[in-house]
TIKETOR-547878 format. One record per residue (C-alpha): residue in one letter; x, y, z. Coordinates in steps of 0.05 Angstrom, whole numbers, plus 5000, padded with zeros to 4 digits. Example, Ala and Ser with C-alpha at 12.3 -4.5 7.8 and 13.67 -1.06 7.14 Angstrom:
BEGIN
A524649105156/S527349795143/
END
This chain:
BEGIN
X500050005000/X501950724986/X502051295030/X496851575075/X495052285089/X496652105153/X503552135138/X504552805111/X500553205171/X504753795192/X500853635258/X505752945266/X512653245251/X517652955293/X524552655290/X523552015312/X517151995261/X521252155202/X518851635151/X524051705084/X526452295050/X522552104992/X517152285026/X517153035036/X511553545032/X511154325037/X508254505092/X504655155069/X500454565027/X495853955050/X496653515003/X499152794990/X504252544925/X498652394865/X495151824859/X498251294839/X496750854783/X498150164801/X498349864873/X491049874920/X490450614937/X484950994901/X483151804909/X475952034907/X474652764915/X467152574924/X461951994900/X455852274907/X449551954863/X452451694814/X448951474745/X448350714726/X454350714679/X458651194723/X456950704788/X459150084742/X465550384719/X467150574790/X465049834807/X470449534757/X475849954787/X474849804859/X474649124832/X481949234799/X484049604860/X482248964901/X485848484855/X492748944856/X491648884939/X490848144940/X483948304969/X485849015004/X483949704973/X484950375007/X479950864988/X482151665002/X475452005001/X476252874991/X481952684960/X483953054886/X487152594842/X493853094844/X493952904921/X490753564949/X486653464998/X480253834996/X475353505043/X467953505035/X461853715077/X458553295129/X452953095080/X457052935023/X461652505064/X456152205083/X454052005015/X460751864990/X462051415046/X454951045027/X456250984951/X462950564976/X459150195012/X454649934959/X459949984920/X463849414962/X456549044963/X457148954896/X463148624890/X461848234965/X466548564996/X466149015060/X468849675089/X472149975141/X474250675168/X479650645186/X480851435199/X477552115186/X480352835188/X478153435193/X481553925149/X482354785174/X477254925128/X472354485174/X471854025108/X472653225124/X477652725090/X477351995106/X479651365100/X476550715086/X479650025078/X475449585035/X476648765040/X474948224993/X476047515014/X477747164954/X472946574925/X477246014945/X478846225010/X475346295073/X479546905092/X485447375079/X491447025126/X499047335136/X504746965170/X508547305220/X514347035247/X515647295321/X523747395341/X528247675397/X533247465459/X529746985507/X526547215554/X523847765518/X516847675533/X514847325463/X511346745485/X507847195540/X505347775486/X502847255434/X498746955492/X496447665508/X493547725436/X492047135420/X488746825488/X485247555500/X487847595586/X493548045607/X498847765642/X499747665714/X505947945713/X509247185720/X508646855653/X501046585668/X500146825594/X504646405558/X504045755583/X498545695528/X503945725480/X508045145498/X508044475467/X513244025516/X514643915587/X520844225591/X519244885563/X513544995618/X518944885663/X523845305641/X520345875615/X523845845551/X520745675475/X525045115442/X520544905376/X515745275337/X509045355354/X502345615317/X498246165346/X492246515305/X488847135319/X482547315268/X479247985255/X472448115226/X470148635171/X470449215221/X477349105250/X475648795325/X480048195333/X477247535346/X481047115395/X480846495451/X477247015505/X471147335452/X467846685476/X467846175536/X467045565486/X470445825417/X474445425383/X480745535328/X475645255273/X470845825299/X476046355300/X477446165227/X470346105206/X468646825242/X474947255211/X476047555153/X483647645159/X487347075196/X494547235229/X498346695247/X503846705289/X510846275290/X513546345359/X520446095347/X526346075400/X530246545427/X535746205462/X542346165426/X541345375429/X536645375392/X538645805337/X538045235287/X530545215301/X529945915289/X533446005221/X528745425203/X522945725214/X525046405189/X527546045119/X522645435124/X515845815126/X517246425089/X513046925135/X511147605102/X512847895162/X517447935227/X515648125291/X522648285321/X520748395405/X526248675450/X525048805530/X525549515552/X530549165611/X535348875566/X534849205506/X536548995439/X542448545461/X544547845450/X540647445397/X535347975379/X541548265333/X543447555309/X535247465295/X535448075261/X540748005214/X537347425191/X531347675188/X535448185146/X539147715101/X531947295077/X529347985057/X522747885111/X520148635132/X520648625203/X517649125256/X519149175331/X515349135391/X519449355458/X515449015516/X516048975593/X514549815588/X511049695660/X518249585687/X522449965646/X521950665617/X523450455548/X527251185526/X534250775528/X532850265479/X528050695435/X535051155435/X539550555419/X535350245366/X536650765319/X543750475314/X541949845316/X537549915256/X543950215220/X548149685234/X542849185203/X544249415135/X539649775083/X537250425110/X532350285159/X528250785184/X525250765258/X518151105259/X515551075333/X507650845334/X504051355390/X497051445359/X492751115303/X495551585252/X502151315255/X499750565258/X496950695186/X502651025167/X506650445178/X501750055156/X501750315091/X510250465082/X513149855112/X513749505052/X515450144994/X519450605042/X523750145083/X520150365146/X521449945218/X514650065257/X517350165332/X511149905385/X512450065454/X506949585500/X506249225567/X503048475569/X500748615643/X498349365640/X496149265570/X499549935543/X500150025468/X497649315460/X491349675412/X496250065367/X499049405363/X492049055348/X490649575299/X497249505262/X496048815247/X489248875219/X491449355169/X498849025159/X498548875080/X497948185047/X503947765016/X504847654948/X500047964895/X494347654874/X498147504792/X503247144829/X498746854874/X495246574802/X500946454776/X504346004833/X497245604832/X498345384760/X504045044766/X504644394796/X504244184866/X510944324914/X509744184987/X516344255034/X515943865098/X517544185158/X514643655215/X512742865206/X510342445265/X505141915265/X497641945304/X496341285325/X490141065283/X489841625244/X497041595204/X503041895174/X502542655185/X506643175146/X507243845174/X509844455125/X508444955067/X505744864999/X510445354956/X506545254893/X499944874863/X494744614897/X493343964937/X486843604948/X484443034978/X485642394944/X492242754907/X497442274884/X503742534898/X511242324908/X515742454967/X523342424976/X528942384975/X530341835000/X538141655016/X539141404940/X535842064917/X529341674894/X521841884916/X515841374920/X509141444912/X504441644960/X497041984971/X493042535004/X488842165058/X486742865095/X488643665103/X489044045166/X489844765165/X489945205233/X487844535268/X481044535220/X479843925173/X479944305098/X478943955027/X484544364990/X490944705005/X494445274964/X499745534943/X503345944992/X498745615048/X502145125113/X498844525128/X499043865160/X498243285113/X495742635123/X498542075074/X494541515061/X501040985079/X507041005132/X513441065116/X519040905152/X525741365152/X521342055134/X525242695152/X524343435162/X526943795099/X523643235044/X518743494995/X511143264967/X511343284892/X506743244839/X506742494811/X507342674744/X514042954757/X521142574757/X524442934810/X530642634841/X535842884893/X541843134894/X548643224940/X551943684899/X550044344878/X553145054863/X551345774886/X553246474884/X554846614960/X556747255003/X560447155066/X557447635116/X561547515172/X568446965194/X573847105232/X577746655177/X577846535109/X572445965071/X576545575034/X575444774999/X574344295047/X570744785096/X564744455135/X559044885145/X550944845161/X547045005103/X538845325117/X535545185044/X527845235063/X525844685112/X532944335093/X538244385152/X544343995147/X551643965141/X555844115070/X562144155047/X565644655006/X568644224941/X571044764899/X570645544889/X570745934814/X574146554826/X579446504880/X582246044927/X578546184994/X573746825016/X573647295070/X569747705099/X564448195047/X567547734992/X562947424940/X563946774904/X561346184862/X562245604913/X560644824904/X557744464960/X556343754982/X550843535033/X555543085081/X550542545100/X545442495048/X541642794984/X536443344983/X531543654939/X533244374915/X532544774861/X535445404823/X534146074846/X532645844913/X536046244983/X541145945026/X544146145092/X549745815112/X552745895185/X558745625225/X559545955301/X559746695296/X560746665214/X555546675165/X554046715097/X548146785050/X546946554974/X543646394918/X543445614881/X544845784810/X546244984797/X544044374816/X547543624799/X541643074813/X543442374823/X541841904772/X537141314769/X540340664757/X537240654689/X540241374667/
END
């Protein structure tokens, strides 16, 4: 989404607010940059009566606004098409704000306001947010993967939002977010776990507390916008799990949280540079603000942000304004939303609330359609069996779409061959579903066990003749090691759900790589083959050093018969 007029109110100037100096504005104006002509944001000076073919032509470009928003248009309403703002009176607000409405009828979609100005010359400009759940869904869903140093309060603010009950101050509110024995008793978060929180049409979330007896499939069923939450670790043991999840799930989003008491110290930098290097838009929420006046680490963030590489720029969230501000420029204007809240007061948790109802979708709707067409890719990220009920394959579909009843292959196996399996079932957000799609996580249920499944295998489409591979090249940039990479180096490779050990074979250019060097490396997976393809990410990590990269070739093992 583009910029608000929220942004550009002389009213908001401030240093810590500064958003990008692309974005300036004279102040002896009131005005926003014009409209622009692609993305979801759409100026209307007024709508008011509109004939039959006028109201159908503004139909079909709601419609198109929709589509560029994956479901999400903003609507400026007293807005001129050059950006001025001109407001309208009461009544024709009024009647603009109606024609949207059955505008949005139209097309089954709702609205929203989501803010409304009044301008010095006592006129009105607002601003609506209009939401259409696509056909084949049930509702609009982001992932947002939620980072930081342990003890950092993550576990306890996701079961603030997501449970509905402030904490008592002693971790009552995360226990809810635990899956094993030895994480209730040690406070600390050591796999990933699956929250959701739900909104409906007007904005109010929907979570475990709106009733005594509601349930996740209700949640789902009553939402139009699903956020789901991946509370990974933040203990430097389990880093590995982290990286996994951050590279594994491909969140739209990261929620980076840092205590006011500690600040952003020990892995919440190491999280971030990650976070960083995997090109996920992260904002930050400092908690524990019931304890700690959080002026310190608001002051030493600023640095921080520098240090993590492209320009980030810190806007502090204080009022609704800036919560659509950042709503709207996280994405276009590198802008790091700064949330200061308290799980046991409750402070700042609605600017928080709010933020996330308005934070923007993932990928566009064309490459939603386009990923759909192609041919089903599901990377396993969990596999256990449930007594009676089976194998079950826990992950992300990456592309196509899987029913029940799909025949589908999985692998590798340790000779790099895949075997035939089927769809039995499909879980998604713990509700039984018929389909899955692309860019969707799941749990799968195959109609067979098999023994020897790992985390990091894939679900193909049958029709395909995939096969795996140990060695394969990429184009890699060493971030950080104290010494130089050279052949024979042994380092842990992150591709997607895949975690395991490789070796450096060979390099193109030079005979080992330092530090902010760049080079086309060889690898080979140490214990057995994997499935990867070109163009896919890779972070590779050993201690302190790391190193990120790109596959630009692949070398799969051949069948017997080749």
């Amino acid at each position: 989404m583009d910029s608000f007029f929220s942004l550009f109110d002389p009213g908001n100037e401030n240093d810590n607010n500064t958003v990008s100096d692309e974005f300036t504005l004279d102040h002896n104006q009131n005005a926003l940059p014009p409209e622009p002509q692609l993305g979801n944001v759409e100026y209307k000076l007024k709508i008011v009566n509109p004939t039959k073919q006028r109201f159908e032509h503004l139909v079909t470009q709601l419609k198109w606004r929709l589509r560029e928003g994956n479901g999400e248009a903003i609507y400026e309403i007293g807005v001129e098409d050059s950006g001025i703002l001109t407001g309208l009176t009461k009544r024709d607000m009024t009647a603009s704000l109606q024609t949207l409405k059955q505008m949005a009828l139209k097309l089954g979609a709702t609205t929203s306001l989501l803010q409304e100005r009044i301008l010095e010359n006592k006129r009105i400009v607002t601003e609506v947010l209009v939401r259409k759940i696509p056909d084949d869904q049930n509702n609009i869903e982001i992932r947002v993967a939620v980072l930081g140093n342990a003890d950092a309060g993550k576990s306890t603010l996701l079961g603030v939002l997501t449970q509905g009950n402030l904490d008592n101050g002693r971790g009552r509110a995360r226990l809810n977010m635990f899956r094993h024995l030895h994480e209730i008793q040690s406070g600390r978060t050591s796999s990933i776990s699956h929250e959701i929180l739900g909104f409906n049409s007007q904005g109010q979330p929907i979570n475990y507390s709106s009733s005594e007896l509601i349930t996740a499939e209700e949640i789902c069923d009553s939402s139009t916008k699903l956020v789901t939450f991946l509370d990974l670790a933040g203990h430097k043991k389990y880093l590995r799990t982290t990286i996994q999840g951050l590279s594994g799930y491909s969140p739209h989003h990261a929620m980076l949280v840092v205590s006011s008491a500690a600040g952003a110290v020990g892995m919440a930098q190491e999280h971030l540079a990650i976070a960083v290097a995997l090109n996920v838009p992260f904002f930050i929420v400092i908690t524990k603000n019931d304890l700690v006046d959080p002026a310190n680490t608001l002051q030493n963030l600023e640095s921080f942000l520098k240090q993590a590489g492209s320009r980030r720029v810190p806007l502090i969230v204080t009022t609704m304004d800036d919560v659509i501000t950042a709503g709207a420029n996280q994405l276009t204007a590198n802008v790091v939303p700064i949330f200061c809240v308290s799980s046991v007061t409750g402070n700042g948790l609605e600017l928080l609330t709010k933020f996330l109802y308005v934070l923007p979708p993932g990928n566009s709707s064309k490459e939603k359609e386009r990923l759909e067409q192609e041919t089903p890719e599901f990377h396993i990220d969990e596999n256990f069996r449930a007594g009676e009920v089976g194998q079950i394959l826990g992950g992300l579909l990456t592309r196509g779409v899987i029913a029940e009843g799909t025949l589908m292959r999985i692998g590798p196996m340790k000779d790099g061959s895949f075997q035939d399996v089927s769809v039995k079932s499909i879980h998604r957000n713990r509700v039984p579903c018929r389909m899955v799609r692309a860019g969707q996580s799941a749990a799968i249920c195959l109609n067979s066990y098999l023994p020897h499944l790992r985390n990091g295998m894939v679900l193909v489409a049958r029709e395909e003749n995939p096969r795996g591979c140990l060695f394969f090249q990429a184009s890699v940039s060493v971030l950080f090691h104290e010494t130089a990479i050279h052949p024979g180096f042994q380092t842990t490779v992150h591709i997607g759900n895949i975690r395991q050990t490789a070796i450096v074979i060979g390099m193109f250019s030079s005979k080992c790589i330092h530090t902010n060097e760049r080079d086309s490396v060889v690898f080979k997976f140490k214990n057995h083959p994997e499935y990867v393809a070109v163009g896919q990410r890779l972070l590779f990590r050993d201690g302190s050093g790391k190193g990120i990269g790109e596959i630009t070739q692949i070398f799969p093992l051949q069948n017997d018969n080749d």
